[in-house]
N, C-alpha and C positions, 0 to 999 in steps of 0.2 A: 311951501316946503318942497324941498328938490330930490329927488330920488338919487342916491351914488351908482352911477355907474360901474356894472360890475365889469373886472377883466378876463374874458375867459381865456385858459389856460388851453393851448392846440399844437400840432404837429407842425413845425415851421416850414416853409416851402424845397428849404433846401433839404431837408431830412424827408421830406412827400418824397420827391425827385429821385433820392437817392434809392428810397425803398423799393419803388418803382423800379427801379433801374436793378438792381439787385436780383430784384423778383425773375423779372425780364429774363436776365441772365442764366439763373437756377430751371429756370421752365423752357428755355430753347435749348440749353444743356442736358435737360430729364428725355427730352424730343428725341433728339440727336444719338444720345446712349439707346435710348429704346429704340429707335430705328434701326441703329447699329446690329442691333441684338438683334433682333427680328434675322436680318440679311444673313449675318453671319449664322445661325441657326438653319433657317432655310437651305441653306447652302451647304449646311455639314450634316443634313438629313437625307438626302436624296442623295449617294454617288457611288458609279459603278467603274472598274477599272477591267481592262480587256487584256490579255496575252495569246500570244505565239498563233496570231490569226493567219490562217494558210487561204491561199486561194490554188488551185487547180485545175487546168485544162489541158483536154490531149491531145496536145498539138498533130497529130497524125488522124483524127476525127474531125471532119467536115463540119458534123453539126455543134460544132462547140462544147462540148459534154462538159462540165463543170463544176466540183463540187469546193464548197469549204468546209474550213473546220476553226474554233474558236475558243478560249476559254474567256467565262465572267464571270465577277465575282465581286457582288454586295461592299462596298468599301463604306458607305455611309452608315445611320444609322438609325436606319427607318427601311420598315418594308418597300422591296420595288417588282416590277415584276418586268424583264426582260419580253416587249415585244415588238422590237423592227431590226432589220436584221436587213442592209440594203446595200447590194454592189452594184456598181456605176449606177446609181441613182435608179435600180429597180428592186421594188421589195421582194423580200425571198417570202414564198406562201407558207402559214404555219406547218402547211401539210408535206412539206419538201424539209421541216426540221426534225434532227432527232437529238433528243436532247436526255444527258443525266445528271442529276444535282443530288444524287444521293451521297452524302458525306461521306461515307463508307469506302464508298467507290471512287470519289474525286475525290481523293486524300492529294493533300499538299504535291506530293511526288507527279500525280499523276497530272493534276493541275499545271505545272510547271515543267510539261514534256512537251518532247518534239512533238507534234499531231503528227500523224503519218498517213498517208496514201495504201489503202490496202486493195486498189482494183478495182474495175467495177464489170457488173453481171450484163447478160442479154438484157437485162430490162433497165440497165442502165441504173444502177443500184450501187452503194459501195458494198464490197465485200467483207465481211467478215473476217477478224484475223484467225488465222489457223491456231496459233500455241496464246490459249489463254487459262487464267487460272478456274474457273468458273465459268459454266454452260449457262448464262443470264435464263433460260429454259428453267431453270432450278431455282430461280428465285423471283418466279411467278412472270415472266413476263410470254405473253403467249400471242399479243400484236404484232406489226413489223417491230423489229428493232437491229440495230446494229452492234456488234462487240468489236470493241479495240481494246489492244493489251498495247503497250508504249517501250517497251523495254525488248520485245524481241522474244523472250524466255518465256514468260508467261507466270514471272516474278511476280508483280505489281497485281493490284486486283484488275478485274475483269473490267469498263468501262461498257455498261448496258443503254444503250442510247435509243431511246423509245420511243415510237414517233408523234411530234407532239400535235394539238389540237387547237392549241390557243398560247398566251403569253404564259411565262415561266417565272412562277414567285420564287424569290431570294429574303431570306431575313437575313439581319448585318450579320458581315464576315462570312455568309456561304457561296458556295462556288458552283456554276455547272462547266460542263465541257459542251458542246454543238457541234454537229456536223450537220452539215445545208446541200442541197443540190441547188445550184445556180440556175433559174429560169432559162429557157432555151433563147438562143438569139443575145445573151447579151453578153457575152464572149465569144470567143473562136478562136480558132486552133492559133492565128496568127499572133494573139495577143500572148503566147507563152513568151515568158521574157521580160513583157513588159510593166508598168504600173497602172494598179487599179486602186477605187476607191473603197473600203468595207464600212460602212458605218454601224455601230452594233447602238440599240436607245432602249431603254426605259422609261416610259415618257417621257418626261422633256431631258433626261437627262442621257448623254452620249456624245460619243467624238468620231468624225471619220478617221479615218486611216490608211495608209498608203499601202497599197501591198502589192510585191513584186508576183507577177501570177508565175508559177508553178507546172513545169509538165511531169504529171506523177511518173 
């Protein structure tokens, strides 16, 4: 007696193939959007945007005397914390920064002003603006610091700029103002006039900048 062969019922080679092939497709496509994401993510978390960066030197001083000044301001949207700050490719010390990022006082207006040149002292310091709205004395600040007012009047709030110790955190959308003394030697007097390089970073995030140096 002969046993009947049974036919077993299966997935034909051409429909294997295609599933396969389908598959392939949906899993190099899932790759590709999630990598996508990743980048574009990474890249709108981290970014900082810079205005009306001044450099200055007095061109009638020998030793180069040289200070800037800066605004930044968190455009991404993740915490960063501002700290390199480099003309012609030499870093400014945290200790030559004064810096305020108090909202209050970097309001929109202030943010968005000419930086201005107020002088500098025997010990090679900037000076203090004369007409400002606010004695920064009065609102606790008792370290070096510097005041600028931006409008001349002493309209605008008082800009308390306090001298910093290390890098300067920003949460997204906040702003500070900087003023920097330039390390000695890497300006002089002869470069008023011409083009320098500022690069302002957050870690890795930052862009140089060209800027026409300034005789206050």
């Amino acid at each position: 007696m002969f046993l009947r062969a049974s036919k077993r019922k299966g997935i034909s080679t051409v429909l294997t193939t295609m599933i396969i092939l389908v598959a392939s497709v949906v899993l190099g496509t899932g790759v590709v959007i999630y990598g996508t994401s990743l980048f574009q993510t990474g890249a709108q978390q981290q970014a900082i945007s810079t205005q009306g960066i001044k450099i200055w030197v007095n061109a009638t001083d020998a030793t180069g005397l040289a200070w800037g000044a800066a605004g930044v301001r968190n455009s991404g949207d993740k915490l960063v914390s501002v700290d390199q700050i480099i003309v012609r490719g030499t870093s400014v010390p945290f200790t030559s920064w004064y810096v305020d990022k108090n909202q209050t006082r970097v309001t929109t207006d202030n943010y968005q002003s000419q930086f201005v040149h107020t002088g500098t002292g025997p010990t090679s310091l900037m000076k203090n603006a004369t007409l400002v709205s606010t004695d920064c004395s009065t609102q606790g600040f008792t370290a070096a610091y510097l005041m600028q007012d931006f409008d001349g009047t002493g309209a605008k709030p008082t800009v308390c700029l306090g001298k910093a110790s290390g890098p300067t955190a920003l949460n997204p959308g906040e702003r500070l103002i900087v003023y920097f003394k330039v390390p000695s030697g890497v300006l002089s007097s002869v470069d008023a006039g011409s083009q320098t390089s500022v690069s302002i970073f957050a870690g890795q995030t930052g862009n140089p900048t060209s800027v026409t140096v300034a005789n206050p």
